[in-house]
C-alpha angles and dihedrals in degrees: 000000000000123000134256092214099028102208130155124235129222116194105223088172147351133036131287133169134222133209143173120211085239097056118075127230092279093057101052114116140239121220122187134160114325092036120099133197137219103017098141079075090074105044094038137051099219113028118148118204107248103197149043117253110205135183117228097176124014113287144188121227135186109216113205115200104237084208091044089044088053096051094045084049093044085062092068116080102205124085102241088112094054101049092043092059087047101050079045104049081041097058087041105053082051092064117088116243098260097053088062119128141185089197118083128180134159123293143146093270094061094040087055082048099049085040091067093038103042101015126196092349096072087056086066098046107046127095137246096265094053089042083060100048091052100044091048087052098050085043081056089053097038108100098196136050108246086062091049093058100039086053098047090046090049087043087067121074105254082050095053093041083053096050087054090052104044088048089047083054096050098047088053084044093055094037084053093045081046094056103039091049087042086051093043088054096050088051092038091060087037089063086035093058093039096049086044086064097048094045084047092050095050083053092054087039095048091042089058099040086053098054089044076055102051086046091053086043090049099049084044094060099044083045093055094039090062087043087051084044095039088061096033086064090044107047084040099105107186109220106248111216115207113243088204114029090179085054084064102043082054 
């Protein structure tokens, strides 16, 4: 059915079941502290509920509004939101019809699914349990040793607390590398810039000094061409022919 007032629940203590009209006495559930139920309310326009949640002790449950939820979320302007409900309704509508649920907790599956949606922030932010959850999975996946251990030590908490700092590390690691190189770029053009000038100025100063030198070069040769001239005139001696040559003989 769907509700009139569509709202999550969150069980804070005691101990509920839940059943669907398809599943038989051995396959109800049972939902205690750290499981919610409803969420697809809040990611899908027309879910109905498919199953019957029941107490079994008294318990104690936090009801979240899905209309007051979307207007606390509408205040945010990033799209984490958006692309949240699209990664959920895709992997619901994958599911087949009897696999539906109203109940939700934690698993590997949904921190695969916070990790594309928030990165490496959601690694910070989780707790020990979910940390857990998401280092024995990838021990399950891990097909060496090696990988086994390194995800069940970082599954403790020493281990976990470990994994955040060492990331916290890396990422001031990384902001400090940012802003040297981004330092070392701004002096590098700088120099670059300054260096560019000079070279520009000794261009300007040997072009001139060039043409100060062709001008040199030119009055030198024309000097030395009227000195060359100059001598040539002077060393020049003309043969002098005798008009009588009796009149020296006398």
């Amino acid at each position: 059915e769907q509700p009139a007032n569509p709202r999550i629940f969150f069980v804070i203590d005691g101990v509920l079941k839940y059943s669907k009209p398809s599943q038989s006495e051995d396959e109800i559930r049972e939902v205690k502290s750290g499981v919610w139920i409803g969420e697809a309310l809040l990611w899908t326009e027309d879910w109905l509920h498919v199953g019957t949640l029941t107490a079994v002790t008294d318990s104690q449950l936090l009801a979240v509004e899905v209309k007051g939820m979307h207007d606390h979320i509408a205040n945010f302007g990033t799209s984490h939101a958006r692309h949240f409900a699209k990664l959920f309704t895709d992997n619901l509508n994958a599911l087949a019809s009897q696999d539906l649920s109203d109940i939700g907790n934690y698993n590997a599956e949904l921190g695969q699914l916070m990790l594309k949606v928030f990165g490496k922030d959601w690694l910070l932010v989780r707790n020990q349990e979910q940390a857990k959850i998401d280092y024995e999975a990838a021990a399950a996946r891990s097909q060496t040793p090696l990988g086994r251990i390194s995800a069940k030590v970082a599954a403790t908490p020493s281990g976990n607390a470990m994994m955040n700092t060492g990331r916290r590390i890396s990422d001031s690691s990384r902001r400090i590398s940012d802003t040297v190189a981004r330092r070392i770029s701004g002096r590098r053009d700088s120099r670059v810039s300054q260096t560019s000038g000079e070279i520009s100025m000794m261009s300007s100063q040997l072009d001139e000094r060039r043409a100060s030198g062709d001008t040199l070069g030119s009055l030198r040769r024309n000097s030395q061409s009227s000195s060359e001239h100059s001598k040539s005139s002077k060393n020049q001696v003309l043969p002098i022919e005798p008009a009588d040559k009796d009149f020296l003989s006398d």
